[in-house]
DRENDO-1510 file (C-alpha; in Angstrom, 1 decimal, always signed):
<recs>
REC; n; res; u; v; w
REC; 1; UNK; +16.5; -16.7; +1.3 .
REC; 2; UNK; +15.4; -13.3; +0.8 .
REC; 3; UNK; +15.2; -12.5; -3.0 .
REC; 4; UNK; +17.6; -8.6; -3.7 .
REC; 5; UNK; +15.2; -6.2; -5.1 .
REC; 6; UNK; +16.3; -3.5; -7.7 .
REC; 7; UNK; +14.6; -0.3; -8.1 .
REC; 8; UNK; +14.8; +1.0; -11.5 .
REC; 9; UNK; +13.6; +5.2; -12.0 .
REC; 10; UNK; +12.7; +5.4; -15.5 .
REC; 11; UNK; +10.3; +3.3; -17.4 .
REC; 12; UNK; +12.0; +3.8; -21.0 .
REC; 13; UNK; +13.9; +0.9; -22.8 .
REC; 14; UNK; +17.2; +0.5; -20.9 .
REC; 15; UNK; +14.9; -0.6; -18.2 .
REC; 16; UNK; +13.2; -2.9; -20.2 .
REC; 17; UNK; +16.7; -4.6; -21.1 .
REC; 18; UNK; +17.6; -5.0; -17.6 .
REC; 19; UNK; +14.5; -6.9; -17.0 .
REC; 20; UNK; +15.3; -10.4; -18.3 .
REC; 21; UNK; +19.2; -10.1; -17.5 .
REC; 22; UNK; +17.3; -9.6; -13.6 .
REC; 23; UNK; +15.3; -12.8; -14.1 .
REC; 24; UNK; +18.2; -15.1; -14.9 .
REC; 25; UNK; +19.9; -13.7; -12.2 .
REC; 26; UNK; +17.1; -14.9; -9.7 .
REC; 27; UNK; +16.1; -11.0; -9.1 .
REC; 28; UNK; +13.6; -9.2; -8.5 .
REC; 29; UNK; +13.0; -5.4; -10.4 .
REC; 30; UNK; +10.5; -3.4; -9.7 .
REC; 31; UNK; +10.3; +0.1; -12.3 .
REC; 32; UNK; +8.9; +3.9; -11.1 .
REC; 33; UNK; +7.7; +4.6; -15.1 .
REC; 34; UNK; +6.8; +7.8; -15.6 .
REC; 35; UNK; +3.7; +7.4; -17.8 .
REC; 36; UNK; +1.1; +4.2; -18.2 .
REC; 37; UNK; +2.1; +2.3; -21.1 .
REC; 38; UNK; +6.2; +2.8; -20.9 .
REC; 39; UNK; +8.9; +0.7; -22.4 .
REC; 40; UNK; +9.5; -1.7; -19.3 .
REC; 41; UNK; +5.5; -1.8; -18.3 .
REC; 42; UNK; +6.3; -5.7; -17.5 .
REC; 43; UNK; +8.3; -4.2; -14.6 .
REC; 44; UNK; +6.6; -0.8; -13.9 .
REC; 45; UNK; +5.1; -1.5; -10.1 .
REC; 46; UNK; +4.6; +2.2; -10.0 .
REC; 47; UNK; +3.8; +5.1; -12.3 .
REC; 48; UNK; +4.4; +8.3; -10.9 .
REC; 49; UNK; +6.6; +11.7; -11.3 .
REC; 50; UNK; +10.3; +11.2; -10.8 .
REC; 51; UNK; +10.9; +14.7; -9.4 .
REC; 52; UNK; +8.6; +14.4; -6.6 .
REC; 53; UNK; +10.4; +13.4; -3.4 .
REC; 54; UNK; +7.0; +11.8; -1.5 .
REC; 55; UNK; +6.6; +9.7; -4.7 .
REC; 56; UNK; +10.2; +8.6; -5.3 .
REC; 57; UNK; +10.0; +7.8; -1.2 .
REC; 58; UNK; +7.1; +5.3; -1.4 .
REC; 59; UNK; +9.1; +3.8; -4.4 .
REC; 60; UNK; +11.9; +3.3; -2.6 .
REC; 61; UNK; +10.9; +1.5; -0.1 .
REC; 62; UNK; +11.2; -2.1; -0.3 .
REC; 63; UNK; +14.1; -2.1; -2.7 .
REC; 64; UNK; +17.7; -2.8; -1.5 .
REC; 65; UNK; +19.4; -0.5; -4.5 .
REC; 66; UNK; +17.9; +2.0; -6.5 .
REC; 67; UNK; +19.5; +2.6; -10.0 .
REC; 68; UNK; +18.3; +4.8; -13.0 .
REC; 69; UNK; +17.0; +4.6; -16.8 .
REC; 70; UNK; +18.4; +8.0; -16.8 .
REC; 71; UNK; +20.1; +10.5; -15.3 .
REC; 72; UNK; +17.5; +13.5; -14.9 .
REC; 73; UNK; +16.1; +13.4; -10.9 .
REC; 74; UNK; +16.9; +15.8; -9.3 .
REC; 75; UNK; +19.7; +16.4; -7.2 .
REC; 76; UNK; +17.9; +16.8; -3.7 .
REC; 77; UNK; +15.3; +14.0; -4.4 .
REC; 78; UNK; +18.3; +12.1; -4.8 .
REC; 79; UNK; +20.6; +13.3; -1.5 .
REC; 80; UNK; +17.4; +13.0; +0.5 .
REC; 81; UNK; +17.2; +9.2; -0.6 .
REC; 82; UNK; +20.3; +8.8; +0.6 .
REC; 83; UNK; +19.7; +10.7; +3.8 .
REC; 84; UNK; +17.3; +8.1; +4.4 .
REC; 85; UNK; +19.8; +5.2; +4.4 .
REC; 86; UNK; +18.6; +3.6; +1.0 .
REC; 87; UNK; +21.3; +2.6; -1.4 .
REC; 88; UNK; +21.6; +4.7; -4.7 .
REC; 89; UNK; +23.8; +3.4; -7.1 .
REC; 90; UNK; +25.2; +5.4; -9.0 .
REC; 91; UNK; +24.9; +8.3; -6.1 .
REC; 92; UNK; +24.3; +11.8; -6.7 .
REC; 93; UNK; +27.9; +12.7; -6.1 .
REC; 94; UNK; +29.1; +11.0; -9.2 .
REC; 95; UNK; +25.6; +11.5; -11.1 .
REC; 96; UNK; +25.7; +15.2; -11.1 .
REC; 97; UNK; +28.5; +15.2; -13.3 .
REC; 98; UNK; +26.2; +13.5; -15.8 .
REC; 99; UNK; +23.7; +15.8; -15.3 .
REC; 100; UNK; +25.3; +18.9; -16.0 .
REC; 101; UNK; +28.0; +18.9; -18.8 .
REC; 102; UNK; +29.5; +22.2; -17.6 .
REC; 103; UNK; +30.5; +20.2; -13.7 .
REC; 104; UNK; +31.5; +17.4; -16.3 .
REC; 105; UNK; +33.7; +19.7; -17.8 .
REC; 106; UNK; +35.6; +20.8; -15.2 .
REC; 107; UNK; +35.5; +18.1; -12.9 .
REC; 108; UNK; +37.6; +15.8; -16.2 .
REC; 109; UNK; +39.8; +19.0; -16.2 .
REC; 110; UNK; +40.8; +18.5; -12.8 .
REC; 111; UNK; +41.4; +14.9; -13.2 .
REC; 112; UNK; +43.5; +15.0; -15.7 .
REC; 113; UNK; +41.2; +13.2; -18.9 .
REC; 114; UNK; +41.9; +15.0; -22.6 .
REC; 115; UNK; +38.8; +16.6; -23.2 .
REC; 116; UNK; +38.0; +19.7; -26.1 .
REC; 117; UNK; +39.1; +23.6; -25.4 .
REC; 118; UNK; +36.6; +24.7; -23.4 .
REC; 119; UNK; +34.9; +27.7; -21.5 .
REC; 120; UNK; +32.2; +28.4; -19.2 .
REC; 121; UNK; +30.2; +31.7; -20.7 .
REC; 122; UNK; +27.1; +33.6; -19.3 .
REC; 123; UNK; +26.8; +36.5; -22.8 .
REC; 124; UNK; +27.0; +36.5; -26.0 .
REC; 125; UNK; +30.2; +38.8; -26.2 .
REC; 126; UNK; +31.9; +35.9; -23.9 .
REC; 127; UNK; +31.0; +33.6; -26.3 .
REC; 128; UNK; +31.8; +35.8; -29.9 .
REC; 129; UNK; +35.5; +36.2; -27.8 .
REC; 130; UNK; +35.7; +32.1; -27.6 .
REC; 131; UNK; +34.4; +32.1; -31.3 .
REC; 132; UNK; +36.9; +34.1; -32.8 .
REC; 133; UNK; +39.8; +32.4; -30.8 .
REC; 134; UNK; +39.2; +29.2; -31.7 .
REC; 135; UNK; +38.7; +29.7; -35.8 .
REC; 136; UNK; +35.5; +31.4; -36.2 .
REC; 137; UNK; +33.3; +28.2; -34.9 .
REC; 138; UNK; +32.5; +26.3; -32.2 .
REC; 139; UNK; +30.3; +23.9; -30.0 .
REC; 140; UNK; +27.7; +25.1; -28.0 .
REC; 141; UNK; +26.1; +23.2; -25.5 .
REC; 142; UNK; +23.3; +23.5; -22.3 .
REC; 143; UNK; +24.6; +22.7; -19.1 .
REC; 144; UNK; +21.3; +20.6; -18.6 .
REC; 145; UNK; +18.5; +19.1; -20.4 .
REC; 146; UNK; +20.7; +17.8; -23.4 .
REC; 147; UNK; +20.6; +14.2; -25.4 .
REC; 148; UNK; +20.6; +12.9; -28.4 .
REC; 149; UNK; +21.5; +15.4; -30.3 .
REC; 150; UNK; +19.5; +18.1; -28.3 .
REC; 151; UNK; +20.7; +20.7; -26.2 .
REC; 152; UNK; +24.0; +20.8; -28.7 .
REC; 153; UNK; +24.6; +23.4; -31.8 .
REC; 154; UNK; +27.9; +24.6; -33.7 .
REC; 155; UNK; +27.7; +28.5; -33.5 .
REC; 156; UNK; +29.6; +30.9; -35.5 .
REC; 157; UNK; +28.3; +34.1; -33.8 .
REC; 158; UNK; +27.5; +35.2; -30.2 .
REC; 159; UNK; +24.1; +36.0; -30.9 .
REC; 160; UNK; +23.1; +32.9; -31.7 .
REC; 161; UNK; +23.0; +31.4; -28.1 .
REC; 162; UNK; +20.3; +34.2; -27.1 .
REC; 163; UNK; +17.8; +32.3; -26.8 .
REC; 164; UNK; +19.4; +29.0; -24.4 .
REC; 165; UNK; +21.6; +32.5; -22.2 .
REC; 166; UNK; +17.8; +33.5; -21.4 .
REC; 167; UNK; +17.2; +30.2; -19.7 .
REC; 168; UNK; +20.3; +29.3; -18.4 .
REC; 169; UNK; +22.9; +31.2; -16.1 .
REC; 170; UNK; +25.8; +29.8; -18.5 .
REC; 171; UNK; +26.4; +27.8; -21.1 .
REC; 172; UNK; +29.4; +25.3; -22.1 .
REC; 173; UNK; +31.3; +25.8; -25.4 .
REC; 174; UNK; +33.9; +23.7; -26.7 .
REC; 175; UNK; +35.9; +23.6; -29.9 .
REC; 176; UNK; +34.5; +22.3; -32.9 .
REC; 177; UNK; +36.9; +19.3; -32.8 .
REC; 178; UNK; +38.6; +17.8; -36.3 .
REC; 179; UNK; +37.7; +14.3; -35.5 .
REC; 180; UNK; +37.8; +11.6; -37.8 .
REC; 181; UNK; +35.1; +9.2; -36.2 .
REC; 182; UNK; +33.7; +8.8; -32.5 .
REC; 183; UNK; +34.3; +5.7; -29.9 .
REC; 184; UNK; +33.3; +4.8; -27.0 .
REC; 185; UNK; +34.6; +2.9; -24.1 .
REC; 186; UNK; +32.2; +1.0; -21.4 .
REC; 187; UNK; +33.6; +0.1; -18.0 .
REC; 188; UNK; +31.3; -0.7; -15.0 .
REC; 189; UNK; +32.6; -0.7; -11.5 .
REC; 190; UNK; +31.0; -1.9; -8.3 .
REC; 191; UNK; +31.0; +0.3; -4.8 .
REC; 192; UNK; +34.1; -2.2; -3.8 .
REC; 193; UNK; +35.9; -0.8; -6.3 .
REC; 194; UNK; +36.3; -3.5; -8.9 .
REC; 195; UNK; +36.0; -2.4; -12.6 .
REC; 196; UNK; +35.5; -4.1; -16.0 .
REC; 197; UNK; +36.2; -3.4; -19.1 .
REC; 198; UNK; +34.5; -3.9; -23.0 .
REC; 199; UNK; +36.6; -3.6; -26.2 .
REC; 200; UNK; +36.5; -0.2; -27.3 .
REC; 201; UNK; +33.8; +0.5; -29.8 .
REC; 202; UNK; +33.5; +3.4; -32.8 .
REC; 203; UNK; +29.6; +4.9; -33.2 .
REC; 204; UNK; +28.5; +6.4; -36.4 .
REC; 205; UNK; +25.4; +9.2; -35.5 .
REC; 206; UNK; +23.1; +10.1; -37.7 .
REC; 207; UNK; +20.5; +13.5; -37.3 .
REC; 208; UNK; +22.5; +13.6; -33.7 .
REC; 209; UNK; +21.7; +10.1; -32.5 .
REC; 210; UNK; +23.7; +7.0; -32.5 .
REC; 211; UNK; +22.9; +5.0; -35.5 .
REC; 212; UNK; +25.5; +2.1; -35.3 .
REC; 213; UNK; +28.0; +0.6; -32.9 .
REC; 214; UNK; +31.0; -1.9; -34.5 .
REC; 215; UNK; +32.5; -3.9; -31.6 .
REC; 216; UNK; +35.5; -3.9; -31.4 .
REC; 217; UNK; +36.5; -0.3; -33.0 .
REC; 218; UNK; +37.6; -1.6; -36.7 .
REC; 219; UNK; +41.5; -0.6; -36.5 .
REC; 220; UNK; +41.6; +0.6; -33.4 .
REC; 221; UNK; +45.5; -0.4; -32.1 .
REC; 222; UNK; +46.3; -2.3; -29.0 .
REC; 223; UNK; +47.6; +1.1; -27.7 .
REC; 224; UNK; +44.8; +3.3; -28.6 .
REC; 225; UNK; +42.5; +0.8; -27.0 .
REC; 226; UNK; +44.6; +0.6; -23.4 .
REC; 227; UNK; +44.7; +4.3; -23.7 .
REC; 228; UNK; +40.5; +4.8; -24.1 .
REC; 229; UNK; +40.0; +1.6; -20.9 .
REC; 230; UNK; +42.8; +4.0; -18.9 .
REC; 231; UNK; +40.5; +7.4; -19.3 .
REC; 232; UNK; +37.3; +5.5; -18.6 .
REC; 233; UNK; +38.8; +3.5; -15.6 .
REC; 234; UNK; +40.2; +7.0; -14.4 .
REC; 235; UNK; +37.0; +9.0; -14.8 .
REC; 236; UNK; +34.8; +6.2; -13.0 .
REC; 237; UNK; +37.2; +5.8; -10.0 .
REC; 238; UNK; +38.0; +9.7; -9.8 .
REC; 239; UNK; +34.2; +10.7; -9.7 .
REC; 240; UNK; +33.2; +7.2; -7.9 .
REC; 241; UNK; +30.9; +5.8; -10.5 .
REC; 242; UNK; +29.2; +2.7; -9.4 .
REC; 243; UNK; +27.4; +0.8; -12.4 .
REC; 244; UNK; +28.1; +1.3; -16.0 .
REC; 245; UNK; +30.0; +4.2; -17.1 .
REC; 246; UNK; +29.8; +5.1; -21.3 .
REC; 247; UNK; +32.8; +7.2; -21.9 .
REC; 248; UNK; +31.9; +8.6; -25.3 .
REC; 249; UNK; +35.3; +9.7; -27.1 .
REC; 250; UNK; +36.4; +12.1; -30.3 .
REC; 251; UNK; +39.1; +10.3; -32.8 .
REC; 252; UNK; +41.1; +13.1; -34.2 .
REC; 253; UNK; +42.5; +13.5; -37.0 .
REC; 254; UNK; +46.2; +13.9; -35.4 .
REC; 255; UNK; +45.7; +10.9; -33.7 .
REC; 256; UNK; +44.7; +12.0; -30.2 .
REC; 257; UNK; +41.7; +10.7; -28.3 .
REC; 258; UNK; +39.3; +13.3; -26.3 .
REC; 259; UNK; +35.9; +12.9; -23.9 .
REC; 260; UNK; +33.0; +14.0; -25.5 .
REC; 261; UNK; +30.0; +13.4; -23.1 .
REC; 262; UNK; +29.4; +10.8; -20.0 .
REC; 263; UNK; +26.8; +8.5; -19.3 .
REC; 264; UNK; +26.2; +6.8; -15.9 .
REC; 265; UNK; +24.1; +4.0; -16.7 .
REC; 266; UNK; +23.5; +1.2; -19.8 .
REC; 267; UNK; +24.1; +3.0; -22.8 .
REC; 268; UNK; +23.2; +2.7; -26.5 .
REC; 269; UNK; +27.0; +1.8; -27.6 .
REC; 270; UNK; +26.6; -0.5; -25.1 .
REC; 271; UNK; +23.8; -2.4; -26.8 .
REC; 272; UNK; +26.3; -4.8; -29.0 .
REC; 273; UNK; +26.8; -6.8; -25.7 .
REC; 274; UNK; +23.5; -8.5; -25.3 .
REC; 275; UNK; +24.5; -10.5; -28.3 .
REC; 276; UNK; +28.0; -9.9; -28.5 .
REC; 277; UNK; +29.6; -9.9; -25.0 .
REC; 278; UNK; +29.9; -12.5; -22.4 .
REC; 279; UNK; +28.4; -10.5; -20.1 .
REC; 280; UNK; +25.9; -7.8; -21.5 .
REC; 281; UNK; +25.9; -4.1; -20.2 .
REC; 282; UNK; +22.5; -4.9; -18.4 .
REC; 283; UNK; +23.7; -7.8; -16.4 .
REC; 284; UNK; +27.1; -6.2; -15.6 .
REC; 285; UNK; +24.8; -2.7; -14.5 .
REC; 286; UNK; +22.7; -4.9; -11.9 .
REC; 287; UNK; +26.0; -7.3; -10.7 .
REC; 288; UNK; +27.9; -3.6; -9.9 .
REC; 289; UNK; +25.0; -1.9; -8.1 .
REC; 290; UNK; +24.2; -4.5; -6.1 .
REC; 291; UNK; +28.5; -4.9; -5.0 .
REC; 292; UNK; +28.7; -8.7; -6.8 .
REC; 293; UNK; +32.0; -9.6; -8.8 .
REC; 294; UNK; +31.4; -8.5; -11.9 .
REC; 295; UNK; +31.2; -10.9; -15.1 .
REC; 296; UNK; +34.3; -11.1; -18.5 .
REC; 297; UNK; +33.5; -8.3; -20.9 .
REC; 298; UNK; +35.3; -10.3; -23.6 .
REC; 299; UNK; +33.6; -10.1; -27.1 .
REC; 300; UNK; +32.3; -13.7; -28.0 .
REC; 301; UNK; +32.8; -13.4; -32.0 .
REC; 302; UNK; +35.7; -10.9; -34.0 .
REC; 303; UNK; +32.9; -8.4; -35.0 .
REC; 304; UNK; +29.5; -7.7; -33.6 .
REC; 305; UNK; +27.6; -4.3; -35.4 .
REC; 306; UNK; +24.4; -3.2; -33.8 .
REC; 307; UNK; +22.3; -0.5; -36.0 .
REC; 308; UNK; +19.4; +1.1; -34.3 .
REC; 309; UNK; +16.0; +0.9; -35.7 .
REC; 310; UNK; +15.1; +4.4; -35.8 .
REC; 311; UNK; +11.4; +5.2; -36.6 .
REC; 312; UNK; +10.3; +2.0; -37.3 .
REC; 313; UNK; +7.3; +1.3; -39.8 .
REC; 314; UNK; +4.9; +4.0; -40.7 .
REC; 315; UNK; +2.2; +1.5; -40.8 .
REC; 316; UNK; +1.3; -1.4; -38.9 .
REC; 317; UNK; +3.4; -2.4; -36.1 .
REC; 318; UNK; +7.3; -3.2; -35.9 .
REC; 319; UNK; +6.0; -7.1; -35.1 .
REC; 320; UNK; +4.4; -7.3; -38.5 .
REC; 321; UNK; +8.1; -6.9; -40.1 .
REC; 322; UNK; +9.4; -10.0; -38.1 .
REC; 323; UNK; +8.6; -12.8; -40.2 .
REC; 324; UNK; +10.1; -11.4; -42.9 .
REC; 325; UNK; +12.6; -10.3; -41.7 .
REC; 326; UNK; +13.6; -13.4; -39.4 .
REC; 327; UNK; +13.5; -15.5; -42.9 .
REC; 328; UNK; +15.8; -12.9; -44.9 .
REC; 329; UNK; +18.0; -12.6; -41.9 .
REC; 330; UNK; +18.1; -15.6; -40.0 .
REC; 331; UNK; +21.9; -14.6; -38.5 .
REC; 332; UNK; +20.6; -11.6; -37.0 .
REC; 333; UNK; +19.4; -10.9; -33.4 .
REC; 334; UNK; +16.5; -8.3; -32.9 .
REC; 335; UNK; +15.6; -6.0; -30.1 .
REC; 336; UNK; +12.2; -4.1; -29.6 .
REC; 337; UNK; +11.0; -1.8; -27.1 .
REC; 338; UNK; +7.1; -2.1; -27.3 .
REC; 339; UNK; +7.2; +1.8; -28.8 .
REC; 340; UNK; +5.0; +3.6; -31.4 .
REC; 341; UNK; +7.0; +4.2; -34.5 .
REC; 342; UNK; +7.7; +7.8; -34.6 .
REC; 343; UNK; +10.6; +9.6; -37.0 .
REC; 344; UNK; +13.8; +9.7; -35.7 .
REC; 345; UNK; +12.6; +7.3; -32.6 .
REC; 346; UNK; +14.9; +4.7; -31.0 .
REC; 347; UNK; +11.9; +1.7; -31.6 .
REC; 348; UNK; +14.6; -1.5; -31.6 .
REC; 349; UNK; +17.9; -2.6; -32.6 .
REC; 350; UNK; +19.8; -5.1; -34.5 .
REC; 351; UNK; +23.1; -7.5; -34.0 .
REC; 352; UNK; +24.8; -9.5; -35.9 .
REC; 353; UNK; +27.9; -11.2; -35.2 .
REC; 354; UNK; +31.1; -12.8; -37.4 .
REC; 355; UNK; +34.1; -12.9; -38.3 .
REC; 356; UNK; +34.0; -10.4; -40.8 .
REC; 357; UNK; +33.5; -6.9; -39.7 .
REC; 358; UNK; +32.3; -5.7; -43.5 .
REC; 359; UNK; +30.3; -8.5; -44.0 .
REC; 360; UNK; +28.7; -8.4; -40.8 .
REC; 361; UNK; +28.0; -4.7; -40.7 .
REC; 362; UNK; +26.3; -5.7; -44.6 .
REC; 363; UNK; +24.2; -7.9; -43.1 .
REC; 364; UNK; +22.9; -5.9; -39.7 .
REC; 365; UNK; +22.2; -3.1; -42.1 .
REC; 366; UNK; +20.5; -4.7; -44.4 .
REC; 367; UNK; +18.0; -6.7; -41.4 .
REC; 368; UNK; +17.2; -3.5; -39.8 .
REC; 369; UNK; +16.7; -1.9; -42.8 .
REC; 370; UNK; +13.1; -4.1; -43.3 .
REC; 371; UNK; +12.1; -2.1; -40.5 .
REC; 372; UNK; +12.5; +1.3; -42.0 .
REC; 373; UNK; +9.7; +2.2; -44.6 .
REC; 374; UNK; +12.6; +4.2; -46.2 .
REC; 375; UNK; +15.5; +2.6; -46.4 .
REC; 376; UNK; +13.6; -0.8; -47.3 .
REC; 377; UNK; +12.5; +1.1; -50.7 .
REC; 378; UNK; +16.3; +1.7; -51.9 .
</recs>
């Protein structure tokens, strides 16, 4: 019988992670990377540039679904694939609202989904006006480009988006929203219009990039949490997301719950369900893209806590840490990605799992803290 191949664009380490989850599924994946030497080499069959069509072409062919590592080709290499009968999970009709947060914006307005005061704005008096009615701050965002912590800056004056008006025909801003901690709710849904569901988690950023995930959301009500898998199952039907969809979500401090960004592939809260999960975000992406019924999203334990390594060791390799840290920390479950330590860099991840929350979010810390020059000298 003929083996289903998945083509993956993006060689960083979501790729990587589907690659096992592939293998026990009986796959095969094949990876466009973008540079010798990425994250998922083991699966890279082709290095090449994403944004050329010719290239993404020769990729493509061979492969019965093409899916992403992230969201950035561009729009008309993507509608020409599809022009060209190959399957592109998610498609570019959904993906473009992951691309460009200002589409995002008002498509979620449209539908319905509780999302920040907002306003599209192409000056710097547009944007003073939206600054003054909204408590003399506020969020501003590129429509493009943006992640981790990039692309986003709270503004208290017009001028101060100068320099992103002159390379952009508008920007987004939002309210600086009171929020007392963010969430964020997985779902992933197949092209036949099934959908699953993860507990709702809360992430705690740090520098502008995700730090920790605690699975399920510590206090989170039975109500809050039907209300979060409502938006998410709303947003992915209403813009016709096939795969997984990361809702990421504001807390506030009355109580409400609002949308923050979107994501339409495996995402970094979703990282607690390799361990965690009965099905993990990475087996669930490839079961949805390639229309098979989807897998339980239950949580195996009470409490699982993921905390990215970020960094990593400033000498020597993250692999040197593991001994020790595999005898100090024998409970926990560690993730690398095969990347130079760099500050602030997203070089691996540890779980841990209980029936303690507190006590398992001690421990996590504490293993992934051996890989952090840093924190292990506290």
């Amino acid at each position: 019988m003929p083996v289903p191949v998945v083509g993956v664009i993006g060689g960083g380490q979501l790729a990587r992670m589907m690659v096992p989850q592939a293998v026990e599924l009986g796959l095969e994946i094949r990876v466009l990377a973008e540079a010798e030497g990425s994250s998922a080499r083991l699966a890279a069959t082709q290095v090449g540039d994403y944004r050329d069509l010719d290239t993404v072409r020769e990729f493509a062919r061979g492969v019965d679904v093409i899916t992403f590592d992230h969201e950035h080709v561009p729009q008309e290499v993507l509608q020409a694939l599809v022009d060209d009968g190959v399957a592109v999970h998610p498609g570019p009709h959904a993906l473009r609202f992951a691309q460009d947060k200002l589409e995002m914006r008002k498509r979620l307005t449209e539908l319905g989904s509780p999302v920040p005061e907002w306003a599209e704005v192409t000056s710097a008096a547009e944007l003073d006006a939206f600054i003054g009615e909204h408590g003399g701050a506020a969020v501003l965002k590129t429509p493009r480009g943006g992640y981790d912590g990039h692309g986003v800056r709270i503004v208290r004056a017009g001028s101060e988006g100068d320099d992103w008006f002159g390379d952009f025909d508008a920007l987004l801003v939002e309210e600086l929203v009171d929020f007392r901690r963010e969430l964020a709710q997985l779902v992933a849904r197949r092209p036949s219009g099934e959908i699953v569901a993860w507990p709702l988690v809360e992430t705690v950023q740090q520098n502008g990039v995700c730090k920790e995930v605690l699975a399920p959301a510590p206090g989170a009500s039975a109500r809050e949490s039907d209300v979060t898998r409502e938006i998410a199952e709303r947003i992915a039907e209403g813009l016709d997301v096939t795969g997984v969809l990361a809702v990421e979500l504001f807390e506030t401090n009355d109580g409400r719950v609002l949308v923050n960004e979107l994501a339409m592939r495996p995402h970094n809260s979703g990282h607690w369900t390799m361990d965690g999960a009965r099905t993990s975000q990475f087996e669930q992406h490839l079961r949805a893209v390639l229309d098979l019924p989807l897998g339980s999203a239950e949580a195996r334990d009470a409490a699982t806590v993921m905390i990215n390594v970020l960094g990593g060791p400033q000498e020597g390799a993250i692999t040197d840490r593991f001994a020790e840290v595999m005898r100090r920390h024998p409970e926990a479950k560690l993730h690398t990605y095969g990347k130079s330590a760099r500050p602030g860099r997203k070089v691996g991840h540890v779980t841990v799992s209980g029936a303690n929350v507190d006590e398992v979010a001690y421990a996590a810390r504490a293993a992934a803290a051996g890989f952090d020059d840093e924190e292990a000298a506290k």
